[in-house]
PQR file of N, CA, C, O and H, with PARSE charges and radii, in Angstrom:
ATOM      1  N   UNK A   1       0.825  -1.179   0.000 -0.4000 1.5000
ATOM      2  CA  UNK A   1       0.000   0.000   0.000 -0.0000 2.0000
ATOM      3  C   UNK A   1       0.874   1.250   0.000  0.5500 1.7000
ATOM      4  O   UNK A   1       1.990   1.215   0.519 -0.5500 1.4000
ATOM      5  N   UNK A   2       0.365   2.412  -0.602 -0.4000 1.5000
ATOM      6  CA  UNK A   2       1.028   3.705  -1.099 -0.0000 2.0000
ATOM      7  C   UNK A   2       0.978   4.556   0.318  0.5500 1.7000
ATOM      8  O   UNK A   2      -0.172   4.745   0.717 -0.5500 1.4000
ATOM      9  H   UNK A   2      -0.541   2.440  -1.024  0.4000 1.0000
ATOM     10  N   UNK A   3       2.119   5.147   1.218 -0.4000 1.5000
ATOM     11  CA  UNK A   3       1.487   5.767   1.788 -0.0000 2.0000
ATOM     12  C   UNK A   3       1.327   7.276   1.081  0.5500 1.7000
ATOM     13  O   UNK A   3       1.999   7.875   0.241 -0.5500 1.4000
ATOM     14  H   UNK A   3       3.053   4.993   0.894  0.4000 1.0000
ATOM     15  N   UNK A   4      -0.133   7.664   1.979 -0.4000 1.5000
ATOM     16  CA  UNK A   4      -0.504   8.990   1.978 -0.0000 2.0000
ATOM     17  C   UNK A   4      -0.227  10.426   2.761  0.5500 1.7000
ATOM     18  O   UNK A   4       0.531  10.439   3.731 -0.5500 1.4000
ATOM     19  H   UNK A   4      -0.678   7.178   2.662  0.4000 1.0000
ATOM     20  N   UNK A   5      -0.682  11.270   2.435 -0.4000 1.5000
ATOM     21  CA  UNK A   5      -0.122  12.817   3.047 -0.0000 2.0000
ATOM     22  C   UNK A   5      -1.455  12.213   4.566  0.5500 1.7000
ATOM     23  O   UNK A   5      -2.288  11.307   4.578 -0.5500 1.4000
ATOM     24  H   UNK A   5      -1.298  11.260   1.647  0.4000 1.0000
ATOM     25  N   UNK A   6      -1.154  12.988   5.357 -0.4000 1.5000
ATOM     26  CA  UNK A   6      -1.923  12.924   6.677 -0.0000 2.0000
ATOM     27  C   UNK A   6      -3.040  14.192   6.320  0.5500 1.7000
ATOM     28  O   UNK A   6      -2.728  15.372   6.159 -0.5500 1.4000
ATOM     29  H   UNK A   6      -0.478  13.724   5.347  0.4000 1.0000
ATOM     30  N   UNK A   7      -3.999  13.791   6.265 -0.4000 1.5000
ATOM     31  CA  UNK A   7      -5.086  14.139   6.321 -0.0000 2.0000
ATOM     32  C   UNK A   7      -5.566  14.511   7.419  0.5500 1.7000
ATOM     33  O   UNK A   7      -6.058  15.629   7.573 -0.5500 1.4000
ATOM     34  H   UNK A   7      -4.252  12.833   6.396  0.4000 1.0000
ATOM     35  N   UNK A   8      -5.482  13.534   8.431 -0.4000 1.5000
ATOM     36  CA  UNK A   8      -6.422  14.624   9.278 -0.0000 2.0000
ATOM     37  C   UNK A   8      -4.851  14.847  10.398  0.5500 1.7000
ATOM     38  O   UNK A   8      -3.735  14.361  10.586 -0.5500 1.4000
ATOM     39  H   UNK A   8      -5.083  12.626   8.306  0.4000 1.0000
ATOM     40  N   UNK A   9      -5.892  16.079  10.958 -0.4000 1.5000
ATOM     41  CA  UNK A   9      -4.928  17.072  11.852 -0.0000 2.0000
ATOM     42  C   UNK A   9      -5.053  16.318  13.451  0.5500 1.7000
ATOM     43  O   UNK A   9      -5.836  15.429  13.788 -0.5500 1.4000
ATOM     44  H   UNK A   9      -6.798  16.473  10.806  0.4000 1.0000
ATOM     45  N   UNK A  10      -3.978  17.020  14.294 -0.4000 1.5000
ATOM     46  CA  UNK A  10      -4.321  16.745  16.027 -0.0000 2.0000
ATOM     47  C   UNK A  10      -4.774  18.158  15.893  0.5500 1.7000
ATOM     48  O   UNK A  10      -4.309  18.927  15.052 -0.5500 1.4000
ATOM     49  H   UNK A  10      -3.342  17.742  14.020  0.4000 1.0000
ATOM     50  N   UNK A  11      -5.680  18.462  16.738 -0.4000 1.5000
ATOM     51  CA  UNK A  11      -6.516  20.331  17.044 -0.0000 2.0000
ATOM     52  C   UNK A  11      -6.875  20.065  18.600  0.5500 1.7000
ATOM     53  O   UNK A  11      -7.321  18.998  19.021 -0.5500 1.4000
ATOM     54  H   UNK A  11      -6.057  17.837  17.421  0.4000 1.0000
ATOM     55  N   UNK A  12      -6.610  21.202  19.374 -0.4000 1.5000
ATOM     56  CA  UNK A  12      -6.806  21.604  20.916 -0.0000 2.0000
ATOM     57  C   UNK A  12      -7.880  22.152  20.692  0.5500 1.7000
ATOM     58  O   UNK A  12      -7.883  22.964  19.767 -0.5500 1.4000
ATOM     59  H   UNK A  12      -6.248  22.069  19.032  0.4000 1.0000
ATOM     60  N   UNK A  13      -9.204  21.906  21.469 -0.4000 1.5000
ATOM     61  CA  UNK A  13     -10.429  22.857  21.766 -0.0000 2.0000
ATOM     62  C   UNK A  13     -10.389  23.453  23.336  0.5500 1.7000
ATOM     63  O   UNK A  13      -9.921  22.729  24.215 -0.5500 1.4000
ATOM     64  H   UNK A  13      -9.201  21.247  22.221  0.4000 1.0000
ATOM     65  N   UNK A  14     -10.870  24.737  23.651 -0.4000 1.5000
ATOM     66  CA  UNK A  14     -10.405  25.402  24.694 -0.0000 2.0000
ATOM     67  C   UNK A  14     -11.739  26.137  24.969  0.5500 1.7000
ATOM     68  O   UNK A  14     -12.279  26.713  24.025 -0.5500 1.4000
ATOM     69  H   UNK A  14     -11.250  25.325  22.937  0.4000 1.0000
ATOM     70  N   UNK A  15     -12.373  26.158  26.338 -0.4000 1.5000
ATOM     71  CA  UNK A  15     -13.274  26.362  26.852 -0.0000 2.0000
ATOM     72  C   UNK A  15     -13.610  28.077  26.432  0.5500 1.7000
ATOM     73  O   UNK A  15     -12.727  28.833  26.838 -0.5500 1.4000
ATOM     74  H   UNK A  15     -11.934  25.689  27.104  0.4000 1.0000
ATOM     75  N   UNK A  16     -14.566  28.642  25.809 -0.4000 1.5000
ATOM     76  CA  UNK A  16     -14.372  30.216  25.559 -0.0000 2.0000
ATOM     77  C   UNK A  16     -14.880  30.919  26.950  0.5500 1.7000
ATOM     78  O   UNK A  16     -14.587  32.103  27.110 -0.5500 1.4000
ATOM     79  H   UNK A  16     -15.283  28.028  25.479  0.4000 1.0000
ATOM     80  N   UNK A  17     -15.616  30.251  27.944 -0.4000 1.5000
ATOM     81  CA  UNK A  17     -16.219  31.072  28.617 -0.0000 2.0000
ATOM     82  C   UNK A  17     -14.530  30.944  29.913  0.5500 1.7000
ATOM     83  O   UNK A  17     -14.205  31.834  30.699 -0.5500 1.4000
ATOM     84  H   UNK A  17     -15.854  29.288  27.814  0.4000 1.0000
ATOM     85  N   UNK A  18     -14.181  30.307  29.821 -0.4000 1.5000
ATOM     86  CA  UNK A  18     -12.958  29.867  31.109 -0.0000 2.0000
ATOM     87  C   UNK A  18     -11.979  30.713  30.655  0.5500 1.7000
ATOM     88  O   UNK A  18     -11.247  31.181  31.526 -0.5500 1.4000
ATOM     89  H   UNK A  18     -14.444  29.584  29.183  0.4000 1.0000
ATOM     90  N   UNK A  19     -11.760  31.053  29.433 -0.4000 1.5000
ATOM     91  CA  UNK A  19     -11.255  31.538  29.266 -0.0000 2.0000
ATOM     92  C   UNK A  19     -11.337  33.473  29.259  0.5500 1.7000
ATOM     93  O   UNK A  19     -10.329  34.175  29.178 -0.5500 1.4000
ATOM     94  H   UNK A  19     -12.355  30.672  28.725  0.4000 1.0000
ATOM     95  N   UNK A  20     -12.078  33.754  29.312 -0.4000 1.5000
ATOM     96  CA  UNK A  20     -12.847  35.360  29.818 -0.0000 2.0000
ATOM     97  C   UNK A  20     -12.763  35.148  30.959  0.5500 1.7000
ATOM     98  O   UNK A  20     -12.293  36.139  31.518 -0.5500 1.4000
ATOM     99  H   UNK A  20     -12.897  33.184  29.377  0.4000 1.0000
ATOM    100  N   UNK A  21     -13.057  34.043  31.898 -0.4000 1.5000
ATOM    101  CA  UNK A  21     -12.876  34.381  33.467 -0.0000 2.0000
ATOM    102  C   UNK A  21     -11.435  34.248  34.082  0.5500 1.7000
ATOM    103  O   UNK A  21     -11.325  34.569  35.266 -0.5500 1.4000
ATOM    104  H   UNK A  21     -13.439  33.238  31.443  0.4000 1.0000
ATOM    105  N   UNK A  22     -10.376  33.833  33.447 -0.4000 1.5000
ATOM    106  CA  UNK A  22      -9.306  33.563  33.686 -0.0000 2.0000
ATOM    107  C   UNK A  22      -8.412  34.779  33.600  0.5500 1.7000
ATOM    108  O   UNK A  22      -7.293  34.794  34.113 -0.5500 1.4000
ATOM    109  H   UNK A  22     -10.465  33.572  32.486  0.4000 1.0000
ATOM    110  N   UNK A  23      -8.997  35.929  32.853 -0.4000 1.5000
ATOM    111  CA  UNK A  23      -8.366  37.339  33.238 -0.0000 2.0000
ATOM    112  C   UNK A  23      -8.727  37.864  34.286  0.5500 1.7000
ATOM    113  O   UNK A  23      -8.259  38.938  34.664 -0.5500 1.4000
ATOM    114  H   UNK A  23      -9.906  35.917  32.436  0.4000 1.0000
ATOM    115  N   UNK A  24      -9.628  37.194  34.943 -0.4000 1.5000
ATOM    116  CA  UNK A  24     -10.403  38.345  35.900 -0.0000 2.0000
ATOM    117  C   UNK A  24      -9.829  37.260  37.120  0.5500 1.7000
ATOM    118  O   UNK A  24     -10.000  37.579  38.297 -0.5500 1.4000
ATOM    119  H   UNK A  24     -10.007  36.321  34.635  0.4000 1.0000
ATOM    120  N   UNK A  25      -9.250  36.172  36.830 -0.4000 1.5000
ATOM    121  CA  UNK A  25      -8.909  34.714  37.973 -0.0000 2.0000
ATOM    122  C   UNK A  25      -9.681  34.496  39.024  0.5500 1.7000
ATOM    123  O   UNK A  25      -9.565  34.518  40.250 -0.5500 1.4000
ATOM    124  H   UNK A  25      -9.111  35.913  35.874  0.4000 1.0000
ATOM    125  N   UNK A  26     -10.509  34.279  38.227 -0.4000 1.5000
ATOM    126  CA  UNK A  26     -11.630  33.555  39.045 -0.0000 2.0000
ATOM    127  C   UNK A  26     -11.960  32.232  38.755  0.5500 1.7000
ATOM    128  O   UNK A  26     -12.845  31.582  39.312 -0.5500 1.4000
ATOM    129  H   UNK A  26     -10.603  34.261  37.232  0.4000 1.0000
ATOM    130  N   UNK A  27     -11.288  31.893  37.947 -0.4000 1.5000
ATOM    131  CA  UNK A  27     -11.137  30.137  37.471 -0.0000 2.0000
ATOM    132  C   UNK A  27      -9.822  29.827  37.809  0.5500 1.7000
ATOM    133  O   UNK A  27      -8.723  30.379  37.757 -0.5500 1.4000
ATOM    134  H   UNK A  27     -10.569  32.421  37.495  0.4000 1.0000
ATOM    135  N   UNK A  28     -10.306  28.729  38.185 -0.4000 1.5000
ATOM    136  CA  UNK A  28      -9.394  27.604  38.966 -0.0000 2.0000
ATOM    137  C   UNK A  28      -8.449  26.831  37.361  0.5500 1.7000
ATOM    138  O   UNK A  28      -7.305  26.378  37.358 -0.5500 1.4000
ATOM    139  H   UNK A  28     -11.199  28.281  38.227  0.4000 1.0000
ATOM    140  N   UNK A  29      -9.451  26.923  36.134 -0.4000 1.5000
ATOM    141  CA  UNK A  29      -8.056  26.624  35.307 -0.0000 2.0000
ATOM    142  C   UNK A  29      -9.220  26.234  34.021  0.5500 1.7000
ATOM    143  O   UNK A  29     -10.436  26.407  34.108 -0.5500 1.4000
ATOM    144  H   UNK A  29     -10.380  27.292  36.137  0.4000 1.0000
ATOM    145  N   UNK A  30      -8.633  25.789  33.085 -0.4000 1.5000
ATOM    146  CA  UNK A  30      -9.229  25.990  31.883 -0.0000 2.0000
ATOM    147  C   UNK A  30      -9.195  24.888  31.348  0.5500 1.7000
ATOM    148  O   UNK A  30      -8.133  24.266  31.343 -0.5500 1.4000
ATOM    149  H   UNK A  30      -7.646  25.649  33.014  0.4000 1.0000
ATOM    150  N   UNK A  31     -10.594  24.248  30.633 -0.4000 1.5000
ATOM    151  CA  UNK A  31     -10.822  23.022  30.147 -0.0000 2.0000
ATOM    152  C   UNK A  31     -10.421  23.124  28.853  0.5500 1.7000
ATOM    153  O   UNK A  31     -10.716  24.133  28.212 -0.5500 1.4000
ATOM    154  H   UNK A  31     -11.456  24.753  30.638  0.4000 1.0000
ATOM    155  N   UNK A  32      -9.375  21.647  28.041 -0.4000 1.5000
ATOM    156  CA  UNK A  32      -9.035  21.873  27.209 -0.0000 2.0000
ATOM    157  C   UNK A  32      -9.724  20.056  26.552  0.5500 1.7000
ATOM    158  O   UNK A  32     -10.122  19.096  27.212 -0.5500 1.4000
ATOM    159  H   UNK A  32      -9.135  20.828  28.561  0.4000 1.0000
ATOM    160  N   UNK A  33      -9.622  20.206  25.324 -0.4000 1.5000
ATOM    161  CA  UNK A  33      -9.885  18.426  25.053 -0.0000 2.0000
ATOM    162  C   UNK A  33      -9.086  18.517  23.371  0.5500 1.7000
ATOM    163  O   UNK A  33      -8.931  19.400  22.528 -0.5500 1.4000
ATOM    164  H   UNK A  33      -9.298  20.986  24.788  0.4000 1.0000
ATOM    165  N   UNK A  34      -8.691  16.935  23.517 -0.4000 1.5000
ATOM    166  CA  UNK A  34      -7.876  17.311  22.239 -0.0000 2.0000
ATOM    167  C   UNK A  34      -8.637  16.094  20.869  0.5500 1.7000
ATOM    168  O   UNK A  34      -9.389  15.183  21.213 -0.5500 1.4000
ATOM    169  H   UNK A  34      -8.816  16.218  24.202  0.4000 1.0000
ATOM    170  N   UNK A  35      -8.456  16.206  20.170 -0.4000 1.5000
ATOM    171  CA  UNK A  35      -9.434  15.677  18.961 -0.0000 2.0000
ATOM    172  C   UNK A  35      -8.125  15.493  17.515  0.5500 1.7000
ATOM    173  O   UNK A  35      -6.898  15.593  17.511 -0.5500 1.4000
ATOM    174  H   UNK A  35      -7.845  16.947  19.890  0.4000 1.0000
ATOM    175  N   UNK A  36      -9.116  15.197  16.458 -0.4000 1.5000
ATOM    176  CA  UNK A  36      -8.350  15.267  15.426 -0.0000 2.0000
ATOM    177  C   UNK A  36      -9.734  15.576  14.591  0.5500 1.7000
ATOM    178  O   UNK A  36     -10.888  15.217  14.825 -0.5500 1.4000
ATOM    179  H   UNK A  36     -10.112  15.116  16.461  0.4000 1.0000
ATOM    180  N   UNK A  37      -9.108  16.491  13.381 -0.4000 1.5000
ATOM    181  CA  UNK A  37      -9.994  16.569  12.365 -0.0000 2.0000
ATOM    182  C   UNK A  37      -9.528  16.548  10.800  0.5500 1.7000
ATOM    183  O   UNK A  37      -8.305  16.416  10.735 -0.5500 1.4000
ATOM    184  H   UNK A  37      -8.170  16.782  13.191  0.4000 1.0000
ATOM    185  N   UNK A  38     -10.134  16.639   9.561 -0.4000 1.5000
ATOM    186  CA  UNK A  38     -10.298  16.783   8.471 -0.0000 2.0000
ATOM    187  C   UNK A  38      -9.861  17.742   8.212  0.5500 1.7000
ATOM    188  O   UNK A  38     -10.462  18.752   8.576 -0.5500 1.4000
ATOM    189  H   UNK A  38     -11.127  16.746   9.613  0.4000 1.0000
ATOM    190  N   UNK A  39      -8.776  17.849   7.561 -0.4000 1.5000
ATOM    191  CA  UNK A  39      -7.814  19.194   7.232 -0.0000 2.0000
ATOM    192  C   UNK A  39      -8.531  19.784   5.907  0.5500 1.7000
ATOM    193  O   UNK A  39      -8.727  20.979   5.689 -0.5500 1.4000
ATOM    194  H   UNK A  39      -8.288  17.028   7.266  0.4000 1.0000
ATOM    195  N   UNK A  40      -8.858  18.777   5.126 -0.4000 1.5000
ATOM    196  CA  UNK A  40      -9.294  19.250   4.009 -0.0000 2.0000
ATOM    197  C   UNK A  40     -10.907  19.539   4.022  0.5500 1.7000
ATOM    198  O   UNK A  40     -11.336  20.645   3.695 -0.5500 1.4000
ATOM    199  H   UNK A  40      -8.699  17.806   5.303  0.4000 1.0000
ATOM    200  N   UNK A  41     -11.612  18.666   4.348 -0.4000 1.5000
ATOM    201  CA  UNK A  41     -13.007  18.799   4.373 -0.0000 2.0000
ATOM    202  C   UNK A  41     -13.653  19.830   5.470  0.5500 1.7000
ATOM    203  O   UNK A  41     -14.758  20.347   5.304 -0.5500 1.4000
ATOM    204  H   UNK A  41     -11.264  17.767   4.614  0.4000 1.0000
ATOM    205  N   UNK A  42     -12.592  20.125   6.928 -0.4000 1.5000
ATOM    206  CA  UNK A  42     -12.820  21.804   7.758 -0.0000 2.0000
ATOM    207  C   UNK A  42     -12.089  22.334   7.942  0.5500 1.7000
ATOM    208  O   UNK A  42     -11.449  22.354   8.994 -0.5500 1.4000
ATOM    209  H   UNK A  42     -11.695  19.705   7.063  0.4000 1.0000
ATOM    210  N   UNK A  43     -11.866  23.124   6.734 -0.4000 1.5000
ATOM    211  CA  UNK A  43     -10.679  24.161   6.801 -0.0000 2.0000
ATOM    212  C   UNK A  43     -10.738  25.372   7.876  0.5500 1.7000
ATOM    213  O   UNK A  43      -9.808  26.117   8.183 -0.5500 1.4000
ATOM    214  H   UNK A  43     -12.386  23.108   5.880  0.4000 1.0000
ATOM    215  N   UNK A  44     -11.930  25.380   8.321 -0.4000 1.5000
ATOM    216  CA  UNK A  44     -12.506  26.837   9.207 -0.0000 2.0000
ATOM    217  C   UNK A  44     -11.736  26.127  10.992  0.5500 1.7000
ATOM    218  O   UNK A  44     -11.477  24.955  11.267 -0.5500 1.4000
ATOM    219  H   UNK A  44     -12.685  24.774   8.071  0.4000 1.0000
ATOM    220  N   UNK A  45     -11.665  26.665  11.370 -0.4000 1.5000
ATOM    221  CA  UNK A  45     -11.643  26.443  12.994 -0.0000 2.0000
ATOM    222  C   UNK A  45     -12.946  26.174  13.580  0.5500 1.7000
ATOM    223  O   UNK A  45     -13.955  26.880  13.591 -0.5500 1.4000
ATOM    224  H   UNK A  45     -11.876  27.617  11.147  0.4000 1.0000
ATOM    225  N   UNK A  46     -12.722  24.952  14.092 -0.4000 1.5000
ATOM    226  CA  UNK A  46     -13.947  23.677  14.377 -0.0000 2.0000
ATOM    227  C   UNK A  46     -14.640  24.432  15.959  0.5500 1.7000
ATOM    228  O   UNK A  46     -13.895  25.294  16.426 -0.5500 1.4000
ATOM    229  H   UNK A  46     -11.903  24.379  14.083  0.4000 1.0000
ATOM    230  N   UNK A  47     -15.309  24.299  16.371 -0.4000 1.5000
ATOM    231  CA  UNK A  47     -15.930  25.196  17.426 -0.0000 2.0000
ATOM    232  C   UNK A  47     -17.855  24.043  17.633  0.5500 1.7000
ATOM    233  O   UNK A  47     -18.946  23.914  17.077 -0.5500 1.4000
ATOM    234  H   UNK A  47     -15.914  23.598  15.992  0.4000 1.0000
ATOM    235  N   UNK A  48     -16.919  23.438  19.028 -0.4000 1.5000
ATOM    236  CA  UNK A  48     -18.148  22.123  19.465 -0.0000 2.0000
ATOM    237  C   UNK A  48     -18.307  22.382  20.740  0.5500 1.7000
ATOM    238  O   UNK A  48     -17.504  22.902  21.515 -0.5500 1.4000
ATOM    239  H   UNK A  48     -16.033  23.543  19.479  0.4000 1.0000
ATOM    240  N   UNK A  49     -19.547  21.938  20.962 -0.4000 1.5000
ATOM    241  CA  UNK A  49     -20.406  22.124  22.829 -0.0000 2.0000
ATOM    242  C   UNK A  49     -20.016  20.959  23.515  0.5500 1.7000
ATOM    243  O   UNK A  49     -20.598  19.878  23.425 -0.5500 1.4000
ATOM    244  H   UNK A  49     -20.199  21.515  20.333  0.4000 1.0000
ATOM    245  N   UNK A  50     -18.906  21.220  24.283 -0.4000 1.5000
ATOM    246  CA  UNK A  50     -18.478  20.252  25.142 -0.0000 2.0000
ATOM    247  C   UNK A  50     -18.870  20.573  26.483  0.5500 1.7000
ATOM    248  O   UNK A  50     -19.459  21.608  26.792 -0.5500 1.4000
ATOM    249  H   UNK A  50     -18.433  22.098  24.356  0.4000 1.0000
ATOM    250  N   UNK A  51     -18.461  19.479  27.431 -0.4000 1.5000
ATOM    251  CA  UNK A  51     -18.512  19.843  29.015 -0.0000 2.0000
ATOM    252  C   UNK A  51     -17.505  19.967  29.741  0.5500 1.7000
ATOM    253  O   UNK A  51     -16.871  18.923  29.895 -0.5500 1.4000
ATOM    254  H   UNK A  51     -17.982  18.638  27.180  0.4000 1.0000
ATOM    255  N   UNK A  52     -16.983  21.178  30.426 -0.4000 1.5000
ATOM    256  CA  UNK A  52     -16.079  22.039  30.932 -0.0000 2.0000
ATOM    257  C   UNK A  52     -16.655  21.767  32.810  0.5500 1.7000
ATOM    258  O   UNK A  52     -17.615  22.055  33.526 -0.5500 1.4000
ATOM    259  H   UNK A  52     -17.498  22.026  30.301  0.4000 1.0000
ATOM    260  N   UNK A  53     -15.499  21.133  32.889 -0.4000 1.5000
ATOM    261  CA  UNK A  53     -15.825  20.762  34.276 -0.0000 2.0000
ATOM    262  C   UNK A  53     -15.297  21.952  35.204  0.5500 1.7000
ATOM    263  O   UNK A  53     -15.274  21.448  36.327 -0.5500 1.4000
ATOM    264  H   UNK A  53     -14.720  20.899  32.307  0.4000 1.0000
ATOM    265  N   UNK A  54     -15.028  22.768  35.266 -0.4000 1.5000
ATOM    266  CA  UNK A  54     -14.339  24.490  35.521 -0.0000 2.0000
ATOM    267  C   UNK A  54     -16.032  24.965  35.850  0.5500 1.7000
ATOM    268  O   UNK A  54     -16.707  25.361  36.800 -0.5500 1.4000
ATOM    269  H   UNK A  54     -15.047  23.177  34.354  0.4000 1.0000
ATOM    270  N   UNK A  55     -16.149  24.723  34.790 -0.4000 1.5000
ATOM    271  CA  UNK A  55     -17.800  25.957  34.689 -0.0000 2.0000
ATOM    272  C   UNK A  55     -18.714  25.060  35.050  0.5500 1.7000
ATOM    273  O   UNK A  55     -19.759  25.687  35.223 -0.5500 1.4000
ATOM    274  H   UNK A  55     -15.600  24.400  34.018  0.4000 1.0000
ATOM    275  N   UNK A  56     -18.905  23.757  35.289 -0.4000 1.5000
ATOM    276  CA  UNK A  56     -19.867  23.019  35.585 -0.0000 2.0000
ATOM    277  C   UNK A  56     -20.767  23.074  34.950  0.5500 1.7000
ATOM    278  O   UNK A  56     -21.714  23.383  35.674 -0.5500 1.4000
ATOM    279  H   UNK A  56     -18.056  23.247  35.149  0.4000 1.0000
ATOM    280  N   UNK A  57     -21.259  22.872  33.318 -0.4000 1.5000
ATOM    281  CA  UNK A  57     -22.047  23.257  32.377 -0.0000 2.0000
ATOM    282  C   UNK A  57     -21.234  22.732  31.063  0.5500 1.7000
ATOM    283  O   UNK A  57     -20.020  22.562  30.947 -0.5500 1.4000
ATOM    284  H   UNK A  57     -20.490  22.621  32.730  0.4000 1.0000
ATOM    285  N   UNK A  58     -22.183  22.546  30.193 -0.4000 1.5000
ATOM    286  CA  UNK A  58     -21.804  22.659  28.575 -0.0000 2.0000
ATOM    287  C   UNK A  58     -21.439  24.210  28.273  0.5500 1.7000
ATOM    288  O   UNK A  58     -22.141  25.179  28.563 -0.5500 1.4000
ATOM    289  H   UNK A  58     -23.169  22.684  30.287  0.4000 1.0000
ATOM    290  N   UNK A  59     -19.911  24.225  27.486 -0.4000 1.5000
ATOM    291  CA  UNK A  59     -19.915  25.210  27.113 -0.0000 2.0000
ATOM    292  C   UNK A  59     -18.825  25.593  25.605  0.5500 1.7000
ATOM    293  O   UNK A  59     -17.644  25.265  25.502 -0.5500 1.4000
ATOM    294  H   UNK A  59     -19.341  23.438  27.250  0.4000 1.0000
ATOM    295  N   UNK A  60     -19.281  26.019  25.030 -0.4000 1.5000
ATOM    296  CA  UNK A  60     -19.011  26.224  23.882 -0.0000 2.0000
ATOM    297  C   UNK A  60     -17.214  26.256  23.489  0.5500 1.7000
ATOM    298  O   UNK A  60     -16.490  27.086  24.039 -0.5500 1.4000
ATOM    299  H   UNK A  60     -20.241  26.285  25.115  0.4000 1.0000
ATOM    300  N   UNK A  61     -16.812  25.520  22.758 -0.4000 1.5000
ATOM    301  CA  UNK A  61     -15.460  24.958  22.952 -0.0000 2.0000
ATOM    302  C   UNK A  61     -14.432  25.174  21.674  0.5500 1.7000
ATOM    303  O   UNK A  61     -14.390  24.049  21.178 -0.5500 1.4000
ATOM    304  H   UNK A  61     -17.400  24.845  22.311  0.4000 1.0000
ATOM    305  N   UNK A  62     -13.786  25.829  21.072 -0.4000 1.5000
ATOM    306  CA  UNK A  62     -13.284  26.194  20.014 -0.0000 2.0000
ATOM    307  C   UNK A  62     -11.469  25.938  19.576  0.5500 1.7000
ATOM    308  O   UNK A  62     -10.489  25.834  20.313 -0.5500 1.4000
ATOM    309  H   UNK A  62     -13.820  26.744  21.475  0.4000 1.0000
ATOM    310  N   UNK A  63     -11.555  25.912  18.540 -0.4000 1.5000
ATOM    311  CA  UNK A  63     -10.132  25.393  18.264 -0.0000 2.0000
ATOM    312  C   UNK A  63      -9.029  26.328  18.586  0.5500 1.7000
ATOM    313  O   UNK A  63      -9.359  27.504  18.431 -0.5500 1.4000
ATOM    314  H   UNK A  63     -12.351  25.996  17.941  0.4000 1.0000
ATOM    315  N   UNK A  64      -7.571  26.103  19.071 -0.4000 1.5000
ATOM    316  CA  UNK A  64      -6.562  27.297  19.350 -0.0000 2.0000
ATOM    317  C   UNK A  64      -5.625  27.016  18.386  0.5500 1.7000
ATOM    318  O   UNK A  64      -5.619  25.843  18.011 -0.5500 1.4000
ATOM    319  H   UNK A  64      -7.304  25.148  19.197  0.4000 1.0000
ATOM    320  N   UNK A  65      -4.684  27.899  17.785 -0.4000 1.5000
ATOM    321  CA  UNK A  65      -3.891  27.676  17.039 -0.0000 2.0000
ATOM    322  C   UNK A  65      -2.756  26.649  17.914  0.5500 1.7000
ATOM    323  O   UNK A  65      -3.120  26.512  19.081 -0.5500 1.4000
ATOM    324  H   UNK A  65      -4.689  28.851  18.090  0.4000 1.0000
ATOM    325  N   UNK A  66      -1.649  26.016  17.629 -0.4000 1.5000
ATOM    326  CA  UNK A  66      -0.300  25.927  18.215 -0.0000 2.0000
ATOM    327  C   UNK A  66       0.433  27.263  17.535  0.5500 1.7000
ATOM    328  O   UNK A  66       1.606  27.526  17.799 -0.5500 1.4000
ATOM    329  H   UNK A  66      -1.353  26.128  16.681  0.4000 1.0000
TER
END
């Protein structure tokens, strides 16, 4: 078998609301989760409703650059 170019990516998603309270330090620390995606098929920065155990809630979770 031929190998191929790597297609899909490793991507960090990072809590948006933990992260607004973390200037003001009032969070104890910031939920991160790590994934892989489709480089080609989501080129946009991936942004999913995860659960952020910081905030005790679902909360809206978005990709960070490295």
């Amino acid at each position: 078998m031929a190998k191929g170019k790597n297609v899909r990516v490793r991507i960090i998603l990072e809590c948006t609301s933990c992260v607004r309270k973390s200037v003001n330090k009032k969070s104890i620390g910031i939920s991160r989760y790590i994934t892989q995606k489709n480089h080609y098929n989501t080129s946009s920065l991936l942004e999913l409703r995860k659960f952020c155990r910081y905030c005790n809630k679902h909360t809206t979770h978005r990709e960070i650059k490295k």
